[in-house]
N, CA, C, O and CB atoms as a CASP TS submission, in Angstrom:
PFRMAT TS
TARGET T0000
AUTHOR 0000-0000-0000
METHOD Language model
MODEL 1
PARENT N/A
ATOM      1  N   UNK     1     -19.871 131.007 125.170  1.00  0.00           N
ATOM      2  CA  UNK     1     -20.004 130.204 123.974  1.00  0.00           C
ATOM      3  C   UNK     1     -21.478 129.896 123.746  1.00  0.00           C
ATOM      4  O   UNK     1     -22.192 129.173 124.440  1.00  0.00           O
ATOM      5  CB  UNK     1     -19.175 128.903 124.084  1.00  0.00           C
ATOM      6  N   UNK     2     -21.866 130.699 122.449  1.00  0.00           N
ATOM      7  CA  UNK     2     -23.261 130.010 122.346  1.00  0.00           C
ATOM      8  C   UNK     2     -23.659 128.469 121.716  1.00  0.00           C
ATOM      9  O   UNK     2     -22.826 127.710 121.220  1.00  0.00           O
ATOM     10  CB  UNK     2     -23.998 130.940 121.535  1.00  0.00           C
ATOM     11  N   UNK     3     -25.096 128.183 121.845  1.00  0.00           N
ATOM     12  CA  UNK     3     -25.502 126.776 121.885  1.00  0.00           C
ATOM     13  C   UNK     3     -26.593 127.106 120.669  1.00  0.00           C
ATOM     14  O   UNK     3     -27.570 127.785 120.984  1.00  0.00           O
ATOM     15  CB  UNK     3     -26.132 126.112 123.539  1.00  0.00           C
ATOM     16  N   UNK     4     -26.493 126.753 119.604  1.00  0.00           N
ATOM     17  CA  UNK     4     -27.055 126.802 118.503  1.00  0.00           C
ATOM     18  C   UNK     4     -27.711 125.404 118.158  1.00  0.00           C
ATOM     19  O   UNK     4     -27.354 124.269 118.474  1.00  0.00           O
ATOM     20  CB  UNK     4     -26.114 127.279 117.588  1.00  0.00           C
ATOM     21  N   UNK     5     -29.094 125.977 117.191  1.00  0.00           N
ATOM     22  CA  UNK     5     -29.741 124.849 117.076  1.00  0.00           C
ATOM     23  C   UNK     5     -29.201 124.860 115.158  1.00  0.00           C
ATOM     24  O   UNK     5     -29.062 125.715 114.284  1.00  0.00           O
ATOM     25  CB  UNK     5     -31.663 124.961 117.697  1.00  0.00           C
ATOM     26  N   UNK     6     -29.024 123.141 115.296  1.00  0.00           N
ATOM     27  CA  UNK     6     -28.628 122.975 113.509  1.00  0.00           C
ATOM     28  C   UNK     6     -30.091 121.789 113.202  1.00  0.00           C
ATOM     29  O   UNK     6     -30.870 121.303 114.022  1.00  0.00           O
ATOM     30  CB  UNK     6     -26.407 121.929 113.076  1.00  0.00           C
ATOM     31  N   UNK     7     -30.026 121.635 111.826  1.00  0.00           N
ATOM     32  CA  UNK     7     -30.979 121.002 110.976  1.00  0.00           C
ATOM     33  C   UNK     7     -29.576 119.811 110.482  1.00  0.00           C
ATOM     34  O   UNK     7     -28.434 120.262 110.571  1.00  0.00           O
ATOM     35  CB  UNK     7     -31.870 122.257 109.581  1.00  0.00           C
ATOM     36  N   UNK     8     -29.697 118.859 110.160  1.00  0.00           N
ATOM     37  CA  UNK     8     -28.797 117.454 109.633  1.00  0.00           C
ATOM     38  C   UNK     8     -29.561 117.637 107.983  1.00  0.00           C
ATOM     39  O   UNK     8     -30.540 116.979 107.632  1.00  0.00           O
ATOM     40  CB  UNK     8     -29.280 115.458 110.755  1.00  0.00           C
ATOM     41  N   UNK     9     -28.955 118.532 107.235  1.00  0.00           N
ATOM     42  CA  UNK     9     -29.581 117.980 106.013  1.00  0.00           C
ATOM     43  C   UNK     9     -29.139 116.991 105.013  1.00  0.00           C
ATOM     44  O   UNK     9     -29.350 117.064 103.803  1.00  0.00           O
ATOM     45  CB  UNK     9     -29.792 118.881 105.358  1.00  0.00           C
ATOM     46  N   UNK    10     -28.310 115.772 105.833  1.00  0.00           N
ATOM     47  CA  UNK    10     -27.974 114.726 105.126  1.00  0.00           C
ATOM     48  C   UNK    10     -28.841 113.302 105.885  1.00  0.00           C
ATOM     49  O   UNK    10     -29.466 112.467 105.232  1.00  0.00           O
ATOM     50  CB  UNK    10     -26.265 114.694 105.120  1.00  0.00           C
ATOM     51  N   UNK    11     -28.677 113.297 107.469  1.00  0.00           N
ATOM     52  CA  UNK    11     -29.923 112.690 108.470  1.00  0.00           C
ATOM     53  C   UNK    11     -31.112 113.329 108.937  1.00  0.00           C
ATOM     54  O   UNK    11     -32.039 112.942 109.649  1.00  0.00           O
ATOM     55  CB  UNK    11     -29.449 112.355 109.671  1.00  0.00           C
ATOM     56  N   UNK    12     -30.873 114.325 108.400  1.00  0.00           N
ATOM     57  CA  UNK    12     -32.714 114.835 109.145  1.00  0.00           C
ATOM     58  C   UNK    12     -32.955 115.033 110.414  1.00  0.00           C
ATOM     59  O   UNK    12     -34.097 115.115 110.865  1.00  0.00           O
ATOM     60  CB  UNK    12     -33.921 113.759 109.024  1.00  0.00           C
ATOM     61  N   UNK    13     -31.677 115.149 111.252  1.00  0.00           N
ATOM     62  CA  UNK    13     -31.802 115.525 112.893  1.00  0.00           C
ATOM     63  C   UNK    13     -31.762 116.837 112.989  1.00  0.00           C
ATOM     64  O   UNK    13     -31.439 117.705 112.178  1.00  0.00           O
ATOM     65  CB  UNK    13     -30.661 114.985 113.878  1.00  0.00           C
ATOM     66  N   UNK    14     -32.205 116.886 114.308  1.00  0.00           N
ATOM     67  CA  UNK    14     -31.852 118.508 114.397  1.00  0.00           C
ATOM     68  C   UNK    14     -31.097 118.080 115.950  1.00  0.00           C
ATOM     69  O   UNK    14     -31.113 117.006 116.551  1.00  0.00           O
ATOM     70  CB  UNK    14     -33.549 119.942 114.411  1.00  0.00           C
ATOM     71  N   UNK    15     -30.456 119.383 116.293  1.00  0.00           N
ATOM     72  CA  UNK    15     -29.186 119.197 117.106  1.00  0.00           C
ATOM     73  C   UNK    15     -29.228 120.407 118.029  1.00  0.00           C
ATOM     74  O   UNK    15     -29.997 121.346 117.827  1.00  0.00           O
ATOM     75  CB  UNK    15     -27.768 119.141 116.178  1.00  0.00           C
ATOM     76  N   UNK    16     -28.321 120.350 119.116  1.00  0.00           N
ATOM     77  CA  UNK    16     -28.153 121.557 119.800  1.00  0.00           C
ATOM     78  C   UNK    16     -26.589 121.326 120.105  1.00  0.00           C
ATOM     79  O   UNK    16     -25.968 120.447 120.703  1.00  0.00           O
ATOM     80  CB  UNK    16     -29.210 121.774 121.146  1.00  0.00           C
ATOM     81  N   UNK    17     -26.128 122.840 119.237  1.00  0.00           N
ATOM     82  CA  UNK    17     -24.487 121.949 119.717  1.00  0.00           C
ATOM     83  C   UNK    17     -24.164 123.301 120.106  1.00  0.00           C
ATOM     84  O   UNK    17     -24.666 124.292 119.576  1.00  0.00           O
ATOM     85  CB  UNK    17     -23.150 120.995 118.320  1.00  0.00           C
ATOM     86  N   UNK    18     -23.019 123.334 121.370  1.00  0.00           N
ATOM     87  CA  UNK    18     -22.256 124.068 121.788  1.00  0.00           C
ATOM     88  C   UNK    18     -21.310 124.585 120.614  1.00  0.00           C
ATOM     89  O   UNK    18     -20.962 123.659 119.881  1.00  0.00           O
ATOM     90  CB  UNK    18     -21.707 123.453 122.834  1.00  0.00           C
ATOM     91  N   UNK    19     -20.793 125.869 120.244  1.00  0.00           N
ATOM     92  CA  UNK    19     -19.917 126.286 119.032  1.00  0.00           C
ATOM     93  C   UNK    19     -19.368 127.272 119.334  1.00  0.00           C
ATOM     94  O   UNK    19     -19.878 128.392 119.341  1.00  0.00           O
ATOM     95  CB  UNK    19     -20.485 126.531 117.811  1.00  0.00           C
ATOM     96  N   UNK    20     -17.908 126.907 119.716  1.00  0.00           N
ATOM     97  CA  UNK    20     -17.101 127.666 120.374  1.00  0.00           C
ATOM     98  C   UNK    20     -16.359 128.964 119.477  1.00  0.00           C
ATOM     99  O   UNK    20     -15.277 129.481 119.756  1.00  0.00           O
ATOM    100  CB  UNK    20     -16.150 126.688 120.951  1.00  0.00           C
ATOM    101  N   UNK    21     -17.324 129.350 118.249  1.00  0.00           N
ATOM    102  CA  UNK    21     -16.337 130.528 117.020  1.00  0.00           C
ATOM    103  C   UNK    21     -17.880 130.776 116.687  1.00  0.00           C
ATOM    104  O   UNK    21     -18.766 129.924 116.763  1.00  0.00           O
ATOM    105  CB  UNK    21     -14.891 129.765 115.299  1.00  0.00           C
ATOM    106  N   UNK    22     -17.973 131.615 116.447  1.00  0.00           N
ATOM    107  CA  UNK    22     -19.125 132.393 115.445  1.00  0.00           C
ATOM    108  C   UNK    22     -19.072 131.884 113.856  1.00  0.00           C
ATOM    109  O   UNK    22     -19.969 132.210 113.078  1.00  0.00           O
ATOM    110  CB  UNK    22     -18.790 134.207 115.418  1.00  0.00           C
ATOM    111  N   UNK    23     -18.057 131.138 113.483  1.00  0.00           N
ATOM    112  CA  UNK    23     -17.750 130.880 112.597  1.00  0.00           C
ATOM    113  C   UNK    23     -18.323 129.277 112.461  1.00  0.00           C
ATOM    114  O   UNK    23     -17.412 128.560 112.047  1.00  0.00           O
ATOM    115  CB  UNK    23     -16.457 131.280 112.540  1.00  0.00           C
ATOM    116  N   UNK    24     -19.738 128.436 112.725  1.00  0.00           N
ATOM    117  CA  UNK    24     -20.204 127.482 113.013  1.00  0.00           C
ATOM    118  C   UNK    24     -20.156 126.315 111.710  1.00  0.00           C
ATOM    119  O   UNK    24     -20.642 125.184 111.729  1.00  0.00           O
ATOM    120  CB  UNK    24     -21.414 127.918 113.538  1.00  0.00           C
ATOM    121  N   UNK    25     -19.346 127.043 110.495  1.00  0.00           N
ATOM    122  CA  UNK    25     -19.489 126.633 109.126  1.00  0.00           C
ATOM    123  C   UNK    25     -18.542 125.280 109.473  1.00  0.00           C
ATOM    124  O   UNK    25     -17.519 125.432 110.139  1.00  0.00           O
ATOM    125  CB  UNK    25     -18.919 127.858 107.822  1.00  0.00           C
ATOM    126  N   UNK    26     -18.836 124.300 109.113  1.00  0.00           N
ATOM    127  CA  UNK    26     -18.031 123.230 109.024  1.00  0.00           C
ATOM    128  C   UNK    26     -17.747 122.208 110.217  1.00  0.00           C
ATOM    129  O   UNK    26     -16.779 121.469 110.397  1.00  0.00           O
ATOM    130  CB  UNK    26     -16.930 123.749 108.631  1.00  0.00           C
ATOM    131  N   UNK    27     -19.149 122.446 111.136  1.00  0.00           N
ATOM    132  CA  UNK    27     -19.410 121.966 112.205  1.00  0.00           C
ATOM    133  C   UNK    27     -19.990 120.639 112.138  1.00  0.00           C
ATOM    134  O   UNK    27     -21.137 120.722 111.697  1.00  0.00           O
ATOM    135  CB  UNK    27     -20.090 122.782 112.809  1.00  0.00           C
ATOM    136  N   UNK    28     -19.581 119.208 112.456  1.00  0.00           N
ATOM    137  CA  UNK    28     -20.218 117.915 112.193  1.00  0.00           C
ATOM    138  C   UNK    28     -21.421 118.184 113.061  1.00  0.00           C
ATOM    139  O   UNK    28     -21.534 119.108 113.866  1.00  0.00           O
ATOM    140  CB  UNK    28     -19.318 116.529 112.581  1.00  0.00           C
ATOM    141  N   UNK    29     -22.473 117.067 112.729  1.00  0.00           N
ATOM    142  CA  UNK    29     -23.778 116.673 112.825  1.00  0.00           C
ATOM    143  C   UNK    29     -23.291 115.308 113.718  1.00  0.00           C
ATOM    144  O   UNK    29     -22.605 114.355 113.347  1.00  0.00           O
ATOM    145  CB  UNK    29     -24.655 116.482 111.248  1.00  0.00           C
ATOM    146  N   UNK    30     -23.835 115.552 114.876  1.00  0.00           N
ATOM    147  CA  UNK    30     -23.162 114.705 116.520  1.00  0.00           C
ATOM    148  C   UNK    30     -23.640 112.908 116.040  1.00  0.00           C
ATOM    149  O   UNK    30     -23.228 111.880 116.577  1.00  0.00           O
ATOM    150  CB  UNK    30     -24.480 115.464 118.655  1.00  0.00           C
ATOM    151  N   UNK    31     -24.562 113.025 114.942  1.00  0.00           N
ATOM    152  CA  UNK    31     -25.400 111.590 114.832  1.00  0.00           C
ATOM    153  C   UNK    31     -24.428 111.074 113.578  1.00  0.00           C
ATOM    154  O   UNK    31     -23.814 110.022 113.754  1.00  0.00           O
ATOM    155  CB  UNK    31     -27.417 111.728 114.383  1.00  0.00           C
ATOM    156  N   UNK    32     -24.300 111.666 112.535  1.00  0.00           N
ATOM    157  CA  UNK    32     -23.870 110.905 111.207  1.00  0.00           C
ATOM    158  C   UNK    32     -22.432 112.239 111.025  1.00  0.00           C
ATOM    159  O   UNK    32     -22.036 112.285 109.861  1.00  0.00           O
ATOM    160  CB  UNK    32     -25.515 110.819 109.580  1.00  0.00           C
ATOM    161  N   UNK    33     -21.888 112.969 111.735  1.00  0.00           N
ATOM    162  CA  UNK    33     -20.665 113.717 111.380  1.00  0.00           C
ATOM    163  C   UNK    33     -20.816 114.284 109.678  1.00  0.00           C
ATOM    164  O   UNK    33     -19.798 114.186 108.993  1.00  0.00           O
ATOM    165  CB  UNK    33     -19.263 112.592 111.629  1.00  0.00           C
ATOM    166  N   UNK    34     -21.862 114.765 109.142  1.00  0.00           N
ATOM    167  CA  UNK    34     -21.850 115.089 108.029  1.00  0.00           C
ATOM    168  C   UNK    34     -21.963 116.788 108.565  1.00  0.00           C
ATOM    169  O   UNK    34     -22.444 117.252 109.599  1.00  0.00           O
ATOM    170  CB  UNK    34     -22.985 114.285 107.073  1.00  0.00           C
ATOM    171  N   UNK    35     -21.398 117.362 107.559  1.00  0.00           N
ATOM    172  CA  UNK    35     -20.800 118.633 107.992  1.00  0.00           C
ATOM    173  C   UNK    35     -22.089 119.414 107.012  1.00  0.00           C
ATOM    174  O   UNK    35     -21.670 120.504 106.622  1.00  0.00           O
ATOM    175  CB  UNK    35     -18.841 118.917 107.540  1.00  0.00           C
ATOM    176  N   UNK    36     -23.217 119.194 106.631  1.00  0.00           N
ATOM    177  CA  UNK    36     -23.674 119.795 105.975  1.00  0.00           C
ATOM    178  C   UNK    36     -25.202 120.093 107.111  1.00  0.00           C
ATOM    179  O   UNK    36     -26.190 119.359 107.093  1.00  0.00           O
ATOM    180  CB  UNK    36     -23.620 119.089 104.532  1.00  0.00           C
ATOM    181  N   UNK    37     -25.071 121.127 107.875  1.00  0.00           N
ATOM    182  CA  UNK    37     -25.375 121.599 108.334  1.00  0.00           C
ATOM    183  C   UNK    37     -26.522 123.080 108.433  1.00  0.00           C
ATOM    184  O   UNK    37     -26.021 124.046 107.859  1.00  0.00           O
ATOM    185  CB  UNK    37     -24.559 121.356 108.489  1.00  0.00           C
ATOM    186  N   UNK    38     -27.526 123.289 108.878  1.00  0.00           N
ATOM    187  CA  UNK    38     -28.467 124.443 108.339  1.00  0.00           C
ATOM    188  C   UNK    38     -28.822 124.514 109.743  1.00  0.00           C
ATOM    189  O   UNK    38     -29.132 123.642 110.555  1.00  0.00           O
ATOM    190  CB  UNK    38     -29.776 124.178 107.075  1.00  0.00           C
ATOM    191  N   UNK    39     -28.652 126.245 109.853  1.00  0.00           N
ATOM    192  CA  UNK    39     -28.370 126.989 111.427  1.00  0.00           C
ATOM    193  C   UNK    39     -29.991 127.297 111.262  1.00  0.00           C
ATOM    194  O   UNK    39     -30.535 127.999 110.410  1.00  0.00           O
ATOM    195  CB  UNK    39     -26.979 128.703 111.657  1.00  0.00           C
ATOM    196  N   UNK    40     -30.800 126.285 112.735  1.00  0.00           N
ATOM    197  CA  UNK    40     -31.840 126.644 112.401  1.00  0.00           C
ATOM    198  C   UNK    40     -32.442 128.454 113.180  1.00  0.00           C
ATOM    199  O   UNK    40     -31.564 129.206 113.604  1.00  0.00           O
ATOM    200  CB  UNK    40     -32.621 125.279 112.762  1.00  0.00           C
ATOM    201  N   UNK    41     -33.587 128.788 113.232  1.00  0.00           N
ATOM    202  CA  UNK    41     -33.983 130.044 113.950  1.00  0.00           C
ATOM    203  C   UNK    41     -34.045 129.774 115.762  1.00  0.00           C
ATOM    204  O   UNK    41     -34.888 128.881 115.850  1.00  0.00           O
ATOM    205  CB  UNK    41     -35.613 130.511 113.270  1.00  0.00           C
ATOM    206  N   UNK    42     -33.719 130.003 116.759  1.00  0.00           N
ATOM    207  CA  UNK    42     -33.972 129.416 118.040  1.00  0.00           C
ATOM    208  C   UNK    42     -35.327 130.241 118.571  1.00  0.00           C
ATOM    209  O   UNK    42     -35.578 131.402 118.247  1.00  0.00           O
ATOM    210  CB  UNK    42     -32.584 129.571 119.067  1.00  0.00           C
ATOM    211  N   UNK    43     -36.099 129.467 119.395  1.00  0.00           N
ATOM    212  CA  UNK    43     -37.107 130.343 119.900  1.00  0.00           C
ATOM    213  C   UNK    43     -36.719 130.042 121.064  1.00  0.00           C
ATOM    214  O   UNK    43     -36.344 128.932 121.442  1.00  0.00           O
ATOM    215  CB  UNK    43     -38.572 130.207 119.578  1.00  0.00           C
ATOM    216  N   UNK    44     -36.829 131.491 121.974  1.00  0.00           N
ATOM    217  CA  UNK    44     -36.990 131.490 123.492  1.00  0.00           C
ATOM    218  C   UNK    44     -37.898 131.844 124.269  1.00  0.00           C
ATOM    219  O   UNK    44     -38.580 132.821 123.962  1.00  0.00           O
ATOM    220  CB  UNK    44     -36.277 132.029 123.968  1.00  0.00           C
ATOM    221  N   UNK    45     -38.120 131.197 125.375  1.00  0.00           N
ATOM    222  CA  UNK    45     -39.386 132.125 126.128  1.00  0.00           C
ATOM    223  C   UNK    45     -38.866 133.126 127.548  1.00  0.00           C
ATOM    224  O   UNK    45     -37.709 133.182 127.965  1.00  0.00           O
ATOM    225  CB  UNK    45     -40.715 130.836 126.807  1.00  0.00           C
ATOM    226  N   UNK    46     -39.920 133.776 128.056  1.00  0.00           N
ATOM    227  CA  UNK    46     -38.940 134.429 129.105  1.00  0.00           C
ATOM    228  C   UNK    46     -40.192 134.676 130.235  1.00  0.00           C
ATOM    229  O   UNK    46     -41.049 135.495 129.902  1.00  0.00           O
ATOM    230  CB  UNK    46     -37.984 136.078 128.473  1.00  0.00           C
ATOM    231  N   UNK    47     -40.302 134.163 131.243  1.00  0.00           N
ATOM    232  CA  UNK    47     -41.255 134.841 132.227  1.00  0.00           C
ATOM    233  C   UNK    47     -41.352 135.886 132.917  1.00  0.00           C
ATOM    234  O   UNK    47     -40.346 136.595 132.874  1.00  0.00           O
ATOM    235  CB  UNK    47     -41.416 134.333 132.955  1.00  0.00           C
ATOM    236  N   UNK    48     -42.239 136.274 133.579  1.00  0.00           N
ATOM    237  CA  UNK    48     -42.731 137.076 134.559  1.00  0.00           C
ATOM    238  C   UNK    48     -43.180 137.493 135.390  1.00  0.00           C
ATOM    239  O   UNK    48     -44.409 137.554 135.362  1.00  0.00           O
ATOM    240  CB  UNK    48     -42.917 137.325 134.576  1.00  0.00           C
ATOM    241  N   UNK    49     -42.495 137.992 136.540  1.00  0.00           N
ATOM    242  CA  UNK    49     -43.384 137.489 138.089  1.00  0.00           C
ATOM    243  C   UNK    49     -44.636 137.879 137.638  1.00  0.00           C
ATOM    244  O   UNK    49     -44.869 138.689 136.741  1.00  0.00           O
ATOM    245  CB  UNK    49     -42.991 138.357 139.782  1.00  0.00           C
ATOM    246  N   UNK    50     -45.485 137.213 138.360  1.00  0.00           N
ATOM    247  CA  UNK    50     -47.003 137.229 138.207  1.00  0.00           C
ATOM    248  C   UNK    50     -47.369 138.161 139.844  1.00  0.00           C
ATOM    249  O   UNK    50     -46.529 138.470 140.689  1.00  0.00           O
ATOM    250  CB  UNK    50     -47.765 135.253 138.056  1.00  0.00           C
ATOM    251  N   UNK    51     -48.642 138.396 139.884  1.00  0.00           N
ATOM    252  CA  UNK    51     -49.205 138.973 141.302  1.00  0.00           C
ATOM    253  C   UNK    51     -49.480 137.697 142.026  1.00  0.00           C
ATOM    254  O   UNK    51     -49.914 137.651 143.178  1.00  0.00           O
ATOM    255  CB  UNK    51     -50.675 139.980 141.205  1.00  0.00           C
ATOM    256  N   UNK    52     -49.204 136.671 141.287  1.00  0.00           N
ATOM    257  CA  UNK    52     -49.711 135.711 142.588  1.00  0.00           C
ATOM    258  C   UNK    52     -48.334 134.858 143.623  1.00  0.00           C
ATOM    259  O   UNK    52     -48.274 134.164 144.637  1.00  0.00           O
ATOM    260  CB  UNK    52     -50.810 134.278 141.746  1.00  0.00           C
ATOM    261  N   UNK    53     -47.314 135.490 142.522  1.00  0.00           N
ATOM    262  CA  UNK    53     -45.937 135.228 142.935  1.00  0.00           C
ATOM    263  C   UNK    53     -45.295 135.875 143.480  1.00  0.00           C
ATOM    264  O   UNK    53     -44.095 135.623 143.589  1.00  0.00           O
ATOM    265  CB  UNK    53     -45.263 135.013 142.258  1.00  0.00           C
ATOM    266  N   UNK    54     -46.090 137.381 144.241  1.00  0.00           N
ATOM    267  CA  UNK    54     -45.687 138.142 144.535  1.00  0.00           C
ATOM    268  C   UNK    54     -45.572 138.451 146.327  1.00  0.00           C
ATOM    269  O   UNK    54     -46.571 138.163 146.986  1.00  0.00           O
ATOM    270  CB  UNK    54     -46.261 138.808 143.711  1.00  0.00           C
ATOM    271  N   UNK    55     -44.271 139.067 147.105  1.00  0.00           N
ATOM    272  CA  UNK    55     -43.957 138.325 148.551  1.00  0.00           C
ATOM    273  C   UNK    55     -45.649 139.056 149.188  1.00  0.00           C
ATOM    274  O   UNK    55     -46.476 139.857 148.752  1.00  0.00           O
ATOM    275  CB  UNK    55     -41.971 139.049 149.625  1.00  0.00           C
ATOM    276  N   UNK    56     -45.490 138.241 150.388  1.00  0.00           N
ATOM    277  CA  UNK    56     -46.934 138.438 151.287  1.00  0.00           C
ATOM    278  C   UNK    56     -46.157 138.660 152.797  1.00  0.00           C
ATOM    279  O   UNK    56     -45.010 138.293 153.055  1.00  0.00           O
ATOM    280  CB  UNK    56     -48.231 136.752 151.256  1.00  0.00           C
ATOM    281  N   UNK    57     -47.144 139.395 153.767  1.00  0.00           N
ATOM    282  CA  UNK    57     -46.881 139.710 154.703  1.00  0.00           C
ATOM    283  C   UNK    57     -47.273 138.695 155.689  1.00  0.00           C
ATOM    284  O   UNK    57     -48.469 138.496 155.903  1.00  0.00           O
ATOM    285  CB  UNK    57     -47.254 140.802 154.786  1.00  0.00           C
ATOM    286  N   UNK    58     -46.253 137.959 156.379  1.00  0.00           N
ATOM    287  CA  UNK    58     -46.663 136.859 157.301  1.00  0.00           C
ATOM    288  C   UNK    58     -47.328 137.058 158.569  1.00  0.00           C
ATOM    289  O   UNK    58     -48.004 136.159 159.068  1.00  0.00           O
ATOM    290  CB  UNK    58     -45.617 136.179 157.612  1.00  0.00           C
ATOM    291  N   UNK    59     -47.132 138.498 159.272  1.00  0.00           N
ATOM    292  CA  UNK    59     -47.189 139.106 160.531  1.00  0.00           C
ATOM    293  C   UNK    59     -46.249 138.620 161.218  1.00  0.00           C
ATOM    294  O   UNK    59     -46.379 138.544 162.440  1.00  0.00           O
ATOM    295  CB  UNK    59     -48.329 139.003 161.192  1.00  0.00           C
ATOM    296  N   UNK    60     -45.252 138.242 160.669  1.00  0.00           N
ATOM    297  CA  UNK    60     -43.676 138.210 161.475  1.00  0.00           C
ATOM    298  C   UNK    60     -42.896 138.635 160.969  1.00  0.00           C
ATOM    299  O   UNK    60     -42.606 138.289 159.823  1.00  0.00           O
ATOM    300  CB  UNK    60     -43.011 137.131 161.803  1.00  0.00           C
ATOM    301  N   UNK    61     -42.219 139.606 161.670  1.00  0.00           N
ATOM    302  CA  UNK    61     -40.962 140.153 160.554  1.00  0.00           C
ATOM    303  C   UNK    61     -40.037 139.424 160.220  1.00  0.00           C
ATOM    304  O   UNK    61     -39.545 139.688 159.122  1.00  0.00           O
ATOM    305  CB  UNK    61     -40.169 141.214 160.929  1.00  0.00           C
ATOM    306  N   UNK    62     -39.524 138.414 160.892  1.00  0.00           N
ATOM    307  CA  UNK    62     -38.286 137.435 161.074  1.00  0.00           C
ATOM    308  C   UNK    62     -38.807 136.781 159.581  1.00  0.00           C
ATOM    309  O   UNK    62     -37.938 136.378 158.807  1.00  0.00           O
ATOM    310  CB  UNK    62     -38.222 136.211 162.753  1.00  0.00           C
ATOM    311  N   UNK    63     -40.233 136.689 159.202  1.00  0.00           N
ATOM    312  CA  UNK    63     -40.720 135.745 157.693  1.00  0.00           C
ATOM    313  C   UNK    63     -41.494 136.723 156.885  1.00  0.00           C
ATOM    314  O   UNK    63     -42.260 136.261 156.039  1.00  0.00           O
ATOM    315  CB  UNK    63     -41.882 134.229 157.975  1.00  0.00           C
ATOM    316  N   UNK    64     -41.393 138.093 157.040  1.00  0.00           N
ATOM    317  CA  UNK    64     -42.254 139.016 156.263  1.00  0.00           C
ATOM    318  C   UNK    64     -41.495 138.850 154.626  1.00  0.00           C
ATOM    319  O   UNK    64     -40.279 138.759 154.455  1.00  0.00           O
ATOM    320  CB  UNK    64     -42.200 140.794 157.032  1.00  0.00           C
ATOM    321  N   UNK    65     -42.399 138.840 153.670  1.00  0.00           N
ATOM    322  CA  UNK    65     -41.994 138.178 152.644  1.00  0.00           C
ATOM    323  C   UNK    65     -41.910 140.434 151.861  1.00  0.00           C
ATOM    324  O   UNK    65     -41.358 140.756 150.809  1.00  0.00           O
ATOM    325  CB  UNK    65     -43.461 136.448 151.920  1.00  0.00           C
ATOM    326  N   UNK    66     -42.482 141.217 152.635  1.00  0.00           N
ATOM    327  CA  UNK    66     -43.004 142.462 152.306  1.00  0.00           C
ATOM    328  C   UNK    66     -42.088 143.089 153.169  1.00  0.00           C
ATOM    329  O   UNK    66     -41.816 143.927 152.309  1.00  0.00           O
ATOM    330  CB  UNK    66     -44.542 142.744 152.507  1.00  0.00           C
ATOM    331  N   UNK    67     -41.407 143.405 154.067  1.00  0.00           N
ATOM    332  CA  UNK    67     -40.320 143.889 154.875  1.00  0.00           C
ATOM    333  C   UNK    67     -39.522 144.285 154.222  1.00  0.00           C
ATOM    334  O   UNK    67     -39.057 143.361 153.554  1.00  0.00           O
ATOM    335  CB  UNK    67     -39.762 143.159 155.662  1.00  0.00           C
ATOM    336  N   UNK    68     -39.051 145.229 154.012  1.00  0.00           N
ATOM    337  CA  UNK    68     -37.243 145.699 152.862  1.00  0.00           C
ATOM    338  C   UNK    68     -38.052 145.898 151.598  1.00  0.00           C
ATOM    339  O   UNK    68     -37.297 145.868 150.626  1.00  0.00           O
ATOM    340  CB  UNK    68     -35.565 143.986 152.462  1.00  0.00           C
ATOM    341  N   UNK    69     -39.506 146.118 151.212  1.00  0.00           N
ATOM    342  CA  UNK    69     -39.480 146.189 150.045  1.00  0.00           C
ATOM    343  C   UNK    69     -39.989 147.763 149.187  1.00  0.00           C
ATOM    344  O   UNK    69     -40.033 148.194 148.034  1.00  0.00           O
ATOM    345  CB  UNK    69     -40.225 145.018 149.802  1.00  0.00           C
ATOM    346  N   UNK    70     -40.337 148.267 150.702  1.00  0.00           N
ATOM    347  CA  UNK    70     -40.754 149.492 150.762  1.00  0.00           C
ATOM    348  C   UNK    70     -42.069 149.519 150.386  1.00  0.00           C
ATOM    349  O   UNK    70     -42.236 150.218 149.386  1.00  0.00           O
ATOM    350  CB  UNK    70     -40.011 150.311 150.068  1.00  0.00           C
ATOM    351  N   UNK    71     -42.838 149.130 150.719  1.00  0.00           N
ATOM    352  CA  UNK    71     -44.302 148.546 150.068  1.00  0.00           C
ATOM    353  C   UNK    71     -44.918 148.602 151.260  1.00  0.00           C
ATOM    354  O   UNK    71     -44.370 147.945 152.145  1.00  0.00           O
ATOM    355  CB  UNK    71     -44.416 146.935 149.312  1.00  0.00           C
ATOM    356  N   UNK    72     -46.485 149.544 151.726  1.00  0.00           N
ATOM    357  CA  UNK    72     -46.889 149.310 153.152  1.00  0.00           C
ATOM    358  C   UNK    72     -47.624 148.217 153.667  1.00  0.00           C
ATOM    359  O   UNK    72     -48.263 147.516 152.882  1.00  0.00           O
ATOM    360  CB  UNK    72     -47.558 150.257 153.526  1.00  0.00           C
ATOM    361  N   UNK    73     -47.622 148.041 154.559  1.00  0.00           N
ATOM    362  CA  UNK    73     -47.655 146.390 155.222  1.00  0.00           C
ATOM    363  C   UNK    73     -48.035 146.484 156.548  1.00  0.00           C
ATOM    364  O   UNK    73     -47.492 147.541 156.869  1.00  0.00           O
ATOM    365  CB  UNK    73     -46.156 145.522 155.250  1.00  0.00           C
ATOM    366  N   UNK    74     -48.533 146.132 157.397  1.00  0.00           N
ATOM    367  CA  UNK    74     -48.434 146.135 158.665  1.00  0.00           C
ATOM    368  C   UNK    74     -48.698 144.367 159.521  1.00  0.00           C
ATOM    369  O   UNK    74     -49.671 143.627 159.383  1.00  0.00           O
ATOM    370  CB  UNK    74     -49.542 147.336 159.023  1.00  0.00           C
ATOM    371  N   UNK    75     -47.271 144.108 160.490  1.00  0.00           N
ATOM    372  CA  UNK    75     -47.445 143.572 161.038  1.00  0.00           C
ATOM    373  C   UNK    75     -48.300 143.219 162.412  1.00  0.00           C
ATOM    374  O   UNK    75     -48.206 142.106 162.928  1.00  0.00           O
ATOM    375  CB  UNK    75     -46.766 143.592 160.837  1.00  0.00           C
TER
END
């Protein structure tokens, strides 16, 4: 079930509501229940391991963060 962001264009809130149909038309506004509603655009972000987040070799295998990764290393 996606989580859509709405606009209140009778209160002026904006909202994040769970909407269990694709069909989101006629969905109350959680603050004033006015059904007049405007599906806003959502922005997402998404990360990425970085090199500095990347595993390191401890010189123990029991904590080699580089072991199993097929990457050469020496303990």
């Amino acid at each position: 079930m996606p989580i859509y962001e709405f606009h209140c264009d009778k209160c002026g809130v904006d909202s994040e509501i769970l909407v269990r149909s694709s069909k989101w038309e006629g969905t109350p506004c959680p603050k004033c229940g006015s059904k007049k509603l405007s599906k806003k655009l959502s922005v997402f972000t998404s990360s990425v391991a970085s090199e500095a987040a990347a595993p390191s070799c401890t010189g123990k295998p029991s904590s080699c963060g580089m072991c199993g990764t097929g990457k050469a290393h020496s303990h």
